[in-house]
MARTORVEX-504531 format. One record per residue (C-alpha): x, y, z. Coordinates in nm, 4 decimals, decimal comma, padded with zeros to 6 digits. Layout:
N
SITE       east      north         up
SITE          X          Y          Z
...
This chain:
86
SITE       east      north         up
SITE    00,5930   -00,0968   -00,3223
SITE    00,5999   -00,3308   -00,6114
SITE    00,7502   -00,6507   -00,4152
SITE    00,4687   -00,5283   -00,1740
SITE    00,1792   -00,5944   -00,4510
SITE    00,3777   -00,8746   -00,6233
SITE    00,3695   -01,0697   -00,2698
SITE    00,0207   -00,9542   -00,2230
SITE   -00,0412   -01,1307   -00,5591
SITE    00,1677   -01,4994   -00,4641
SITE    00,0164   -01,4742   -00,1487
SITE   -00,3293   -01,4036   -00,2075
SITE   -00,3090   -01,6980   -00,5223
SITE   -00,1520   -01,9278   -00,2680
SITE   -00,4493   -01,8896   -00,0143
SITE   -00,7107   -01,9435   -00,3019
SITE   -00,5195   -02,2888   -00,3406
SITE   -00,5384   -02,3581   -00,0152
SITE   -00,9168   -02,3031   -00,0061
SITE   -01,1217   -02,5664   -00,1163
SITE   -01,3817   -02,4597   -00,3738
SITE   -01,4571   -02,2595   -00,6399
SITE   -01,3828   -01,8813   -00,5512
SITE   -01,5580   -01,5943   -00,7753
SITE   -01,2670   -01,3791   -00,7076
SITE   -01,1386   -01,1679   -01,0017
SITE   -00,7535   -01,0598   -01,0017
SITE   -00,8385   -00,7533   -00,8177
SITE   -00,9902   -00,9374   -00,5123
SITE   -00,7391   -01,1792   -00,5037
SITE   -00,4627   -00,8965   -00,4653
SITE   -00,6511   -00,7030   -00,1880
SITE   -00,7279   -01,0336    00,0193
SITE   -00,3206   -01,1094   -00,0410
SITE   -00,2269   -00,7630    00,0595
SITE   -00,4496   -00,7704    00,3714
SITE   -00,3284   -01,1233    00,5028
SITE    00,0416   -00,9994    00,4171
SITE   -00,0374   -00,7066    00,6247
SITE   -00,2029   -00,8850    00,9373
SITE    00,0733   -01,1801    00,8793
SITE    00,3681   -00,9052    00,9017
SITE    00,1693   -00,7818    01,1825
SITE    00,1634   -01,0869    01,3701
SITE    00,5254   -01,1949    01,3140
SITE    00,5856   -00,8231    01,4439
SITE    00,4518   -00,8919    01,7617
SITE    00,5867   -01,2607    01,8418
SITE    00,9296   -01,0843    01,7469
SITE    01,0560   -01,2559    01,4956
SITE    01,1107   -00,9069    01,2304
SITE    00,9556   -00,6050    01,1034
SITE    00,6063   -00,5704    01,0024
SITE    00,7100   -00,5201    00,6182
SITE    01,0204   -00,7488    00,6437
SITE    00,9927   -01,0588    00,4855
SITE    00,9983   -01,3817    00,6987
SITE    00,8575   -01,7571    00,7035
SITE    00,6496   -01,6906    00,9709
SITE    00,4659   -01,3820    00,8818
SITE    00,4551   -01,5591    00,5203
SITE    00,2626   -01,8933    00,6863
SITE    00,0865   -01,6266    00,8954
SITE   -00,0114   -01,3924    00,6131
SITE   -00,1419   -01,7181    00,3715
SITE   -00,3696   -01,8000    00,6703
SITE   -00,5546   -01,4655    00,7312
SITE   -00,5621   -01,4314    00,3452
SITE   -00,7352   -01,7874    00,3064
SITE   -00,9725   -01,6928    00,6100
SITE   -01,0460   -01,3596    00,4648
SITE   -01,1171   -01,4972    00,1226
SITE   -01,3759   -01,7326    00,3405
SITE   -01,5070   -01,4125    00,4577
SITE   -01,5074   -01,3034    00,1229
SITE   -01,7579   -01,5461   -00,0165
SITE   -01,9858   -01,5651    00,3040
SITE   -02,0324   -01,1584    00,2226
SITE   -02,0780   -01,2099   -00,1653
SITE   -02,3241   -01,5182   -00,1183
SITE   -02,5417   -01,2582    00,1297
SITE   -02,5525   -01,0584   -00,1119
SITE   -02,6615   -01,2841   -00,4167
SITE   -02,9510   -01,4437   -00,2114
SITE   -03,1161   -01,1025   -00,0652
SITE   -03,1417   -00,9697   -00,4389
């Protein structure tokens, strides 16, 4: 459970590196969006065959940085919404 939230954490920080632009994402945020794209990354790999859904690999880690960059792009389409209909 820990090296699930620590690799939630390097992945999520990884995708906000990746992403150009300033992201108003606290810690918190950050480690959701990471845990997420791990999750749909593992998922991924899990279905092309390559390991385990929770079983760390290269692809489900290039797979899981992806979703979490797209997801933090989701992210910040949501939280501008929200800042412009206030």
């Amino acid at each position: 459970m820990i090296g699930f939230i620590i690799a939630g954490l390097v992945i999520g920080a990884l995708a906000r590196l990746i992403k150009p632009g300033k992201q108003n994402l606290g810690l918190i945020a950050t480690l959701l969006l990471g845990l997420v794209g791990s999750v749909i990354g593992g998922l991924i790999a899990s279905l092309l065959g390559t390991g385990d859904i929770f079983e760390l690999n290269v692809l489900g880690f290039i797979v899981s940085v992806i979703a979490a960059v797209l997801l933090i792009g989701v992210a910040e389409t949501v939280a501008g919404r929200r800042r412009v209909t206030r």
